[in-house]
N, C-alpha and C positions, 0 to 999 in steps of 0.2 A: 218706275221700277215695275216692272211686267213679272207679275204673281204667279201668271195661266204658266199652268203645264203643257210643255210642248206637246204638239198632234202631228200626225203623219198621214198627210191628205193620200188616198187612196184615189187613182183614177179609175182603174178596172177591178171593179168587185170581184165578180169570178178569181180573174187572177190570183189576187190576194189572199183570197180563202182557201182555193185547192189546195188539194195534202189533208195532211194529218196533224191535230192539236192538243195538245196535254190541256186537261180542262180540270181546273179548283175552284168549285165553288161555294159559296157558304151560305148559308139559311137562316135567316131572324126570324121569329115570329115575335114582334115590336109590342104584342099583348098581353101575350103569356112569358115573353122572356126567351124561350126554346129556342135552341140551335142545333141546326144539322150542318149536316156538310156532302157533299159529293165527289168523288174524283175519278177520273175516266178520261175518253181519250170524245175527239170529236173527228167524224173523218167528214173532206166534202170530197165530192166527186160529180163529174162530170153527167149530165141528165142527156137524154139524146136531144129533146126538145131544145133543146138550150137552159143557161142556166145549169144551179149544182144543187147536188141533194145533201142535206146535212144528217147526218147519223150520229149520234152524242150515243155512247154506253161505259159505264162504269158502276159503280158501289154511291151510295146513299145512305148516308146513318142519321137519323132522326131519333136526338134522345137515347142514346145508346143502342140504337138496333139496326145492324149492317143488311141495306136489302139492294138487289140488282138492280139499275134504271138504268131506261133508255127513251131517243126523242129522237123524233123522225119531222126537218121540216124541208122546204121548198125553198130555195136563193132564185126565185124569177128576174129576168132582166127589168130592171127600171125602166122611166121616163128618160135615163142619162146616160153618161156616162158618168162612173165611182158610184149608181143608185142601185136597187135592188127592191123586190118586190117578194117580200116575205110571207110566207103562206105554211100552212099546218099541212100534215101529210094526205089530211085528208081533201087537198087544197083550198079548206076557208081561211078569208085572210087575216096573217096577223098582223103586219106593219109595213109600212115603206122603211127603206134603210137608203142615207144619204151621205157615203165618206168623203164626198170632194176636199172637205174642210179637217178630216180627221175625226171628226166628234158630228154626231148626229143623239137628237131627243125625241123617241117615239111613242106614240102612246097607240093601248089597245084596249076597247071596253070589253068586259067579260061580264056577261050577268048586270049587276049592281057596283061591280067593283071596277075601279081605273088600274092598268099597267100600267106606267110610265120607267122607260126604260132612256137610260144616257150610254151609247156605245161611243168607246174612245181607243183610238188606234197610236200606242205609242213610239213602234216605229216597222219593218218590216218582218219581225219575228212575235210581235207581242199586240195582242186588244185585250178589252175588256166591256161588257157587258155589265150594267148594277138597274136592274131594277126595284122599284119601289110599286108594292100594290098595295089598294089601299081601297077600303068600302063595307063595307056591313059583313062581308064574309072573310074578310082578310085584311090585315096588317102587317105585311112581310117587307121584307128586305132581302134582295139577293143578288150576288155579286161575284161577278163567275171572270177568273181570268183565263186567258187561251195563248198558251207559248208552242210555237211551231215546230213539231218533233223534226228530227234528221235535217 
């Protein structure tokens, strides 16, 4: 009896990503208990270089208090095909991304602490992103879904 949740192997990353995505995410701090939440839209869009730019903006409530966020990163073309070569706006890097399979497991050090991030693609309108960080400065959990508007 096969337990795994189906995955929706992506060939071409760009593809899959462009548009516009309703973004929920949710925020643990696993130390203290605290929860936020975020909600907002994500757009990508086309880079000339090649490759898409991700633009996240929406509302952030941490502990009762609603404040504007936004995140700017880089979708670089991969080593492949369905890969991708993910980078911060300012372009240092954050992660390889590898959908061939549907589900990809990335990790990024920061400081002292470890990101480890599981992206899982469940079929052409729908992924989801849950990272775990975790290290002397942090204990989080966060777990963001992305439904493709229009």
């Amino acid at each position: 009896m096969d337990l795994q949740p189906p995955y929706w192997p992506v060939i071409d990353v760009p593809a899959y990503l462009a548009g516009r995505w309703r973004v929920e995410r949710s925020v643990r701090d696993l130390a203290s208990g605290a929860e936020g939440h975020f909600s907002g839209e994500t757009v990508f869009t086309a880079l000339e270089a090649g490759g898409l730019l991700h633009e996240e903006s929406g509302t952030f409530t941490w502990q009762g208090v609603a404040r504007p966020a936004t995140r700017t990163l880089r979708f670089l073309s991969g080593p492949g095909p369905g890969t991708a070569d993910v980078r911060f706006a300012d372009g240092r890097p954050f992660h390889a991304l590898d959908l061939t399979s549907g589900r990809y497991i990335a990790e990024h050090p920061c400081a002292a602490d470890l990101y480890r991030g599981e992206f899982t693609v469940r079929d052409a309108d729908r992924w989801r992103s849950v990272w775990r960080v975790d290290g002397p400065a942090k204990d989080l959990v966060l777990t963001t879904d992305y439904v493709r508007e229009g």
